[in-house]
C-alpha positions as CSV (number, residue, x, y, z in Angstrom):
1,X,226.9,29.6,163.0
2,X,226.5,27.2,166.0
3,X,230.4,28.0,166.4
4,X,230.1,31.6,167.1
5,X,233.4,32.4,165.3
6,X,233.6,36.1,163.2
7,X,234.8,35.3,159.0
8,X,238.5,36.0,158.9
9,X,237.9,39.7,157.6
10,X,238.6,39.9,153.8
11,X,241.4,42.3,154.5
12,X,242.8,40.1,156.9
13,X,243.2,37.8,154.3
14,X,244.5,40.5,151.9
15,X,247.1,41.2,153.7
16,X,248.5,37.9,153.8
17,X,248.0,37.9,150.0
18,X,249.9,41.0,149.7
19,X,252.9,39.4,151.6
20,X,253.0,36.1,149.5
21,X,252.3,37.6,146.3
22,X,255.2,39.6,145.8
23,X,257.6,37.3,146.9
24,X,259.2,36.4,143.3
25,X,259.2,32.6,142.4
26,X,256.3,31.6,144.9
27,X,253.7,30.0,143.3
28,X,251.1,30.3,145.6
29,X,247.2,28.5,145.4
30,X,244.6,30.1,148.6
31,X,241.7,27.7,149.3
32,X,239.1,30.8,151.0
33,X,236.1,30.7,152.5
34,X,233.2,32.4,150.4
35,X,235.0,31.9,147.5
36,X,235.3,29.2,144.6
37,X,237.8,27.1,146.2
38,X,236.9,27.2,149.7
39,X,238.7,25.9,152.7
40,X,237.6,22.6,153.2
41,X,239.1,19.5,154.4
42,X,238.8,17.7,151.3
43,X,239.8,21.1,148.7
44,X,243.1,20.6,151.2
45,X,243.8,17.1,151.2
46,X,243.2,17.2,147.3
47,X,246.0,20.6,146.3
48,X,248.4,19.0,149.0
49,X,248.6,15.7,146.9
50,X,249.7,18.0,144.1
51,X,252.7,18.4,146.1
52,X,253.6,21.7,148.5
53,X,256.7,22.6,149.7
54,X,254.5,25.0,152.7
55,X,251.2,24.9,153.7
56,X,249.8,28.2,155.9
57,X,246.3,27.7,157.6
58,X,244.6,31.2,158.7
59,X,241.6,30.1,160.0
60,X,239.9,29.7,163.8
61,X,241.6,27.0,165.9
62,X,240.2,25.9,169.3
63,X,241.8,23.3,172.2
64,X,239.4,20.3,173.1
65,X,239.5,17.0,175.1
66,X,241.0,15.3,171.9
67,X,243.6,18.0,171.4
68,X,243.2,21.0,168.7
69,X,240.2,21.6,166.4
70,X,240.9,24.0,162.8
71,X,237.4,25.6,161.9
72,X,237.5,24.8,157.8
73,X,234.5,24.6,155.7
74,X,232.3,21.9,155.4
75,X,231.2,21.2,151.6
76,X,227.9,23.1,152.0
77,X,229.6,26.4,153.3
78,X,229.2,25.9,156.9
79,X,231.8,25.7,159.6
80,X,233.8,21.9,159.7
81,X,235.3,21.7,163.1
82,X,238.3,19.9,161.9
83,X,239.7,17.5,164.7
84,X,243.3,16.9,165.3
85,X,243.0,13.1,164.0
86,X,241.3,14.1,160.7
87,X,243.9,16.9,160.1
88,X,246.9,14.7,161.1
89,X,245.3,11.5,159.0
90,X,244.9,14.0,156.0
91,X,249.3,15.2,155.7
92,X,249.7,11.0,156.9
93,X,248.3,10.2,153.8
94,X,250.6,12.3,151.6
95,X,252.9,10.8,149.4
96,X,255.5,13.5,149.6
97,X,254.1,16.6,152.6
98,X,255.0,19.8,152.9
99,X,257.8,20.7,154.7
100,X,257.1,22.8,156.9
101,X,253.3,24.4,158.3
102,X,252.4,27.5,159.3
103,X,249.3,27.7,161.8
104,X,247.9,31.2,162.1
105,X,245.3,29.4,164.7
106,X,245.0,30.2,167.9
107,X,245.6,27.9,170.5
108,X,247.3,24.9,167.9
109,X,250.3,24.3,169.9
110,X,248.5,25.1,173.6
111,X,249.0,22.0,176.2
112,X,247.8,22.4,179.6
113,X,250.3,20.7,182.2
114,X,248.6,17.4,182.7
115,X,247.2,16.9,179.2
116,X,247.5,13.2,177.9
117,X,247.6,15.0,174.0
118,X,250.2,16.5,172.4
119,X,249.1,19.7,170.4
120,X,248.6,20.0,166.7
121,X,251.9,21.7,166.3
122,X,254.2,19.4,167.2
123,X,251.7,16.5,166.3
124,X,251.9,17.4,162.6
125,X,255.5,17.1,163.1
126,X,255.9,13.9,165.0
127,X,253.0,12.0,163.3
128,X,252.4,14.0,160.1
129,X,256.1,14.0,158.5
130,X,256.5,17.6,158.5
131,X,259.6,18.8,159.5
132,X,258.5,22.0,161.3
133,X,255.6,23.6,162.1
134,X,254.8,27.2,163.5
135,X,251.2,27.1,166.1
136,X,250.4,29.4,168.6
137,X,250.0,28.3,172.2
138,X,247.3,30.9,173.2
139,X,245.2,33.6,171.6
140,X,247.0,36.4,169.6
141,X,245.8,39.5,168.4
142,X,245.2,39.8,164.8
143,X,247.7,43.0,164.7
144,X,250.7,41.2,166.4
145,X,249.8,37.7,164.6
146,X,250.0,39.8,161.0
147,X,252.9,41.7,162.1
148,X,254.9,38.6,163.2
149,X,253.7,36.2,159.7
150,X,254.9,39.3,157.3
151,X,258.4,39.3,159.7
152,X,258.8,35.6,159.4
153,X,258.1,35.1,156.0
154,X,260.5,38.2,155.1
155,X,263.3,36.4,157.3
156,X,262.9,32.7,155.9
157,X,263.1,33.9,152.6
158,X,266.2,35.5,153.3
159,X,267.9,32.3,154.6
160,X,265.6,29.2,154.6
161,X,265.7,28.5,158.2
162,X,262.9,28.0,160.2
163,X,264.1,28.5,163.7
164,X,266.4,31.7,163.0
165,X,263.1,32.9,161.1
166,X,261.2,32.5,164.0
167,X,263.9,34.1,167.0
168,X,264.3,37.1,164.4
């Protein structure tokens, strides 16, 4: 693609499958790319007005001049370079939104010192009605990003707080 961006490998994705999938009583719906319900803006905005209590995005993510870009899929398969406004718009218009977000995307809650935009992260939460949201400020490694999502998850479940999730 004109992006340059490597697929999210399939076991990548398994993984996270593996985590979510045997939690009991999570009903969980995964909008993929290459598969028939891919990851587009629109397949999102649509399953989200079903009403989610969580919403976890493991796609690319990228910092611009107008704040953080998600890389989702465009209708005809190709990469959608998903703009902060569009993405924040999209949980604005929701009726009741998730509660809380989970951003396996690099660079969604990055801010340089003398940026005039907040990050997605704690845009989603200011303007978006979310009440949290987990971003990363920089790159991870896929390793430590999978190892830290399965710890989190395991932790929240536990006790249903987001914060003590996230120091554990």
């Amino acid at each position: 693609s004109d992006f340059q961006l490597h697929p999210i490998a399939l076991e990548e994705r398994q993984k996270l499958r593996s985590l979510l999938d045997q939690i009991p009583g999570l009903s969980v719906t995964y909008l993929e790319s290459g598969s028939t319900q891919p990851a587009s803006l629109n397949a999102i905005r649509q399953h989200l007005a079903q009403g989610y209590h969580l919403v976890h995005f493991l796609c690319h993510g990228a910092r611009t001049p107008a704040g953080t870009g998600l890389f989702l899929d465009a209708a005809d398969g190709s990469v959608d370079p998903v703009d902060q406004n569009r993405l924040v718009q999209a949980f604005q218009a929701l009726k009741n939104p998730p509660v809380f977000c989970f951003l396996a995307a690099c660079e969604s809650a990055k801010q340089d010192r003398h940026d005039a935009f907040l990050p997605l992260g704690p845009t989603l939460v200011g303007e978006g009605s979310l009440q949290a949201v987990i971003a990363m400020s920089g790159k991870v490694g896929l390793k430590l990003a999978q190892q830290f999502a399965c710890q989190f998850y395991v932790r929240l479940l536990k006790h249903g707080v987001v914060d003590l999730a996230m120091n554990e």
